[in-house]
Structure formats: structure tokens, C-alpha cells
N, C-alpha and C positions, 0 to 999 in steps of 0.2 A: 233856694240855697244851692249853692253850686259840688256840698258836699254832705248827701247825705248822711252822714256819721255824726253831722254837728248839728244842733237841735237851732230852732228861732227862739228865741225867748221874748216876749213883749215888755212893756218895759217895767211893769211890776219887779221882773224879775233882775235887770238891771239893777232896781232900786234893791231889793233883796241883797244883792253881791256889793252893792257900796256899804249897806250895814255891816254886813259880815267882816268887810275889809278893815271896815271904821273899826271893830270891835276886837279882830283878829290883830290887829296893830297894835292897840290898847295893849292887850291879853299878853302876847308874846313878850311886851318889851316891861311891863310888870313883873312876870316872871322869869323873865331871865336875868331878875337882879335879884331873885330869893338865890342864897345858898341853901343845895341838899336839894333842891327841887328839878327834875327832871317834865316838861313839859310838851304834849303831843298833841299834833292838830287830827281829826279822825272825820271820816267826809263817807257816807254811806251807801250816797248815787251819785258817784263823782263824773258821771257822765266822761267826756271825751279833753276836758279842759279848756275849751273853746267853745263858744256860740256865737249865733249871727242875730242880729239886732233887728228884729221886725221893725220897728222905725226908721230905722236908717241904712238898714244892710251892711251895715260895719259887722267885724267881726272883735267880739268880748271875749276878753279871761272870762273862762267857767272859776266854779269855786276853789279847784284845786293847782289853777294855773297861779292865781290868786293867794292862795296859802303857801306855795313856793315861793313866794317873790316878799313876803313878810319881813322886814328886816326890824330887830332882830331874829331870825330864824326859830322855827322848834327844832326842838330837838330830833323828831319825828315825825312821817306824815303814813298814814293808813289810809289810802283809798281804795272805795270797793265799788264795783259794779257789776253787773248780770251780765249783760251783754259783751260777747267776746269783741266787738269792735271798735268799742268805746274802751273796753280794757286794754286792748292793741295799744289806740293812742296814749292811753296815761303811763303808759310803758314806755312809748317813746320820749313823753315829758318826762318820765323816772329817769333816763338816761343812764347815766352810771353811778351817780347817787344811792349809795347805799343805806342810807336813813328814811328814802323811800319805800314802803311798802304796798305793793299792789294787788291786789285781792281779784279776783273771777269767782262771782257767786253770790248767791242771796245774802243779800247784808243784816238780814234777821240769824242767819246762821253764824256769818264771820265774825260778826261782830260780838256776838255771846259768846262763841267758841275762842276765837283768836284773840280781839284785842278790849275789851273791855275787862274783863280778869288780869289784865295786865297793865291796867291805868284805874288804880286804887289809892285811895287815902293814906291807908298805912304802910305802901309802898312809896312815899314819898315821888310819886309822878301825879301829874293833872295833863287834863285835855279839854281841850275845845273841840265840841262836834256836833258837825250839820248833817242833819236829816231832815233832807227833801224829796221826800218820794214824790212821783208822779199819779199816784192816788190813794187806797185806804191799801197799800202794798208795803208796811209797815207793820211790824208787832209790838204789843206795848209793854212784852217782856224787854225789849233792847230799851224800849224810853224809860223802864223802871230799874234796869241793871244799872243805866247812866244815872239814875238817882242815888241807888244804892251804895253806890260807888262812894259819896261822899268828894271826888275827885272831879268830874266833869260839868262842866258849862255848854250847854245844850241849845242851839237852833232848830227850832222844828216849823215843819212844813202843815199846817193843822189844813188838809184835802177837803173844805167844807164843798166844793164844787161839787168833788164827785161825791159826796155823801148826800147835800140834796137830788142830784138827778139820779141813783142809785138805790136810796134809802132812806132818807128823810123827807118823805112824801104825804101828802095832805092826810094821804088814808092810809094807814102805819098797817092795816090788815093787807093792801096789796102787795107789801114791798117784799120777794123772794126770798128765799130762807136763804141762798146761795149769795147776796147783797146783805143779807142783816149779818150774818156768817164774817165778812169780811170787814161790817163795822164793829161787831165783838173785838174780831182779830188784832183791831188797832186801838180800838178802846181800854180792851184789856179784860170786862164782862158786861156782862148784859145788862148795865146801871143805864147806860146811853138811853134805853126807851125809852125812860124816866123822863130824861134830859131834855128830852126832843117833843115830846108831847105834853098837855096837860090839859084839865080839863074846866079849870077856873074862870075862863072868859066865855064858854061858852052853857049859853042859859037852859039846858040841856044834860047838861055832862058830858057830851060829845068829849073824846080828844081831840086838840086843836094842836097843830105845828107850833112850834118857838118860834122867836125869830133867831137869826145864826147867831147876833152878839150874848144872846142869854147861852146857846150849846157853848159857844167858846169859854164863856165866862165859866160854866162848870167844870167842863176839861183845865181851867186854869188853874181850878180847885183840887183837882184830879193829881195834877202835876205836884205838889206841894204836899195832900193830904197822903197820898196812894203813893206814885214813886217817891217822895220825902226831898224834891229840892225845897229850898227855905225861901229861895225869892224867885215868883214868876212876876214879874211884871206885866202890865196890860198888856195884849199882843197886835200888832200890826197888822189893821185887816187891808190887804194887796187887793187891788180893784180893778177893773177894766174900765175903758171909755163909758159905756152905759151906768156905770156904779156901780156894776156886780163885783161882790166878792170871790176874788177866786180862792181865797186861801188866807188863812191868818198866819202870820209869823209870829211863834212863841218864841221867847228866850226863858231858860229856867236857869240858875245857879245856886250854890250853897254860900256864896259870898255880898254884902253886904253892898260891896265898893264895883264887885259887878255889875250888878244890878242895879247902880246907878248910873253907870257907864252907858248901859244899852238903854238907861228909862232917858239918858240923856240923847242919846243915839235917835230914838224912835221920835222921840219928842219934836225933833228938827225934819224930820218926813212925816209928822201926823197931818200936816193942811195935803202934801199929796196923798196920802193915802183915803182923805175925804172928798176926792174929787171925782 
């Protein structure tokens, strides 16, 4: 990459940002034909707005370049990131756009303090919001406010990567308190063991590992039961050459017509995402 500040993304993640796009297009031009409704796009690791294409070396709209360019427009955009130099550039994407908002700081923090108490149901505003963290560096206080909310449509980034090579290890007594620590943190509590082990296949009672689509599948439960969206749909498990899963993409909403929007969405990259 000729610019460090801008990440490679392989092509999972490409396919990721066409969903998003597919879905943010939907979203936006839905709503901006309810009267009384105020509508915000909210992005948590909005990274720098640009990335480079480990396949081809082209350079991609990130998410948030992406969510600017949505016609019809939100009304609002919140993007947050940690890193000062990734927030430099979304600052210069913000330009003089004052419906931009750009955040420096932990997006577990901005996003409970600043902008989800102000994208509520009965304040007549709704949001679409991606969170994609870059591992279990998420809390599932922020994925359960966006429940709460009643108001938000949720993209998540489900980090099964780093949670098997971190945490979900054959022998659940090795794995550091400092690593199970950080799978609470994102879980939300300590049900996850549950989740990840069990002792039925094995003629012993040993605990044995899950495989990832049964953890996903609870966390899907997790989503609906615990934060209170009403429709998750299956989630899109993102793959690499070899067939590993790097990561599963949740969608969650409170809406019916969502939720089939993205079950149609996914439905049209399930043969890629099985490859």
C-alpha cells in the first residue's frame, strides 16, 4: 500500500461494503419518504474512508465514503474512530458539510454517550449502523442500546477469527482470563462458555469445542432475545481462499420489510460466501 493510513481489505470485505451499499440505498430512499421521520447513518470504525483492494490494488470507498455518496442522502452521518489519523482523513471527507459528524475516540464510549440517546423511537429519528470492529474490541452494551433503541438497523462485524485463536480453544481451561475478559466484554456475559463448549459428543463428558455456525447461531439468539431486535436473519459467514471464516455479518432490525431486504441481499452472495 503506498499509504499507510489506508488499510487492504481482501475481498470478503469488499463483498461486505456492496451489502452495506445494497442495503444503505434501500434504507435511505425508504425513509426519506415517511413524513415526521428524521433518518441517520452511524459507522463506529469508520476507518479513513478509502481502502486498497488486496486483489487488485485498486483503491475502494470505505463505508463511510460509501454512506456519503447514498442518494437520497440522511439526514446525518456519525462517524467514529480511535485513531487520530484515520480521523484526520474523515475530516477531510467531512469537508464543510455540517450534517457530518466526526468523532476521535472509543466508539463503545461515543456512541452510548453521544449518538445513540439521540436516535430513539419515540424521538421520531431511525439509523443505520455498522459495526465492524477489527476484533472482540466492541461492547455489547453499544449492540444492546442499538436494540433498545427500538430505532436502529444494525450491521455487525461477529470477530469469530479472533475469538477462536484468542478464546475458543479446544481446551477452554487454557484460554487467559485477559482473552475470555475481552469475549464477555463483547458478549455481554459469561453465557458465551456455555455456547462454545459442550459435552454431548463426547463419550466421557470431556468439553468439546462447537463448531463456529452453532456459536453464531446463539449469538443470533442473543441478538433478538437480550438486545430485543425482532428480526435477525441468518448471518453471512465472510470466508477466505482456504474456507476459513473470518467473520460472520449480522444484520438485526425491528422491521419486518428490513429484514427481508437484507435476507434478500445475503441470499444473492450466499454461493460466495460458501466458497
Amino acid at each position: 500500500m503506498s499509504d499507510p493510513g489506508i488499510d487492504e481489505i481482501g475481498p470478503w470485505s469488499e463483498v461486505k461494503l456492496e451489502i452495506v451499499q445494497k442495503y444503505a440505498k434501500a434504507y435511505s430512499t425508504i425513509l426519506s419518504m415517511q413524513p415526521g421521520l428524521t433518518h441517520v447513518y452511524i459507522d463506529g470504525f469508520a476507518g479513513t474512508g478509502a481502502n486498497v483492494s488486496r486483489m487488485s490494488g485498486a483503491v475502494v470507498p470505505g463505508s463511510a465514503s460509501i454512506a456519503l455518496e447514498i442518494d437520497p442522502p440522511f439526514a446525518e452521518y456519525h462517524l467514529v474512530d480511535l485513531d487520530p489519523s484515520r480521523v484526520e482523513a474523515l475530516r477531510r471527507l467531512q469537508s464543510n458539510r455540517l450534517n457530518v459528524f466526526v468523532y476521535q475516540g472509543d466508539c463503545n464510549r461515543v456512541l452510548l454517550q453521544n449518538v445513540i440517546p439521540n436516535v430513539q423511537y419515540v424521538q421520531y429519528r431511525r439509523g443505520l449502523c455498522l459495526l465492524d470492529p477489527y476484533g472482540l474490541d466492541l461492547s455489547w452494551k453499544v449492540i444492546e442500546a442499538a436494540g433498545k433503541s427500538n430505532a436502529i438497523d444494525l450491521f455487525l462485524n461477529f470477530p469469530v477469527m479472533d475469538m477462536n485463536r484468542n478464546v475458543l480453544w479446544k481446551n477452554r481451561e487454557a484460554v487467559e482470563p485477559t482473552q475470555a475478559a475481552r469475549m464477555t466484554f463483547f458478549w455481554g456475559d459469561e453465557s458465551w462458555r456455555d455456547a462454545a463448549w459442550d459435552t454431548k459428543r463426547d463419550l466421557f463428558g470431556h468439553p468439546e469445542k462447537v463448531e463456529n455456525e452453532a456459536i453464531a447461531a446463539v449469538f443470533q439468539d442473543r441478538l433478538q432475545r437480550v438486545a430485543g431486535f425482532k428480526y435477525v436473519p441468518d448471518p453471512m459467514p465472510m470466508k477466505i481462499s482456504t474456507g476459513a471464516v473470518v467473520y460472520y455479518l449480522f444484520f438485526a432490525a425491528q422491521k419486518r420489510p428490513a429484514n427481508d431486504i437484507v435476507t434478500d441481499i445475503f441470499n444473492k452472495y450466499r454461493d460466495w460466501g460458501k466458497r
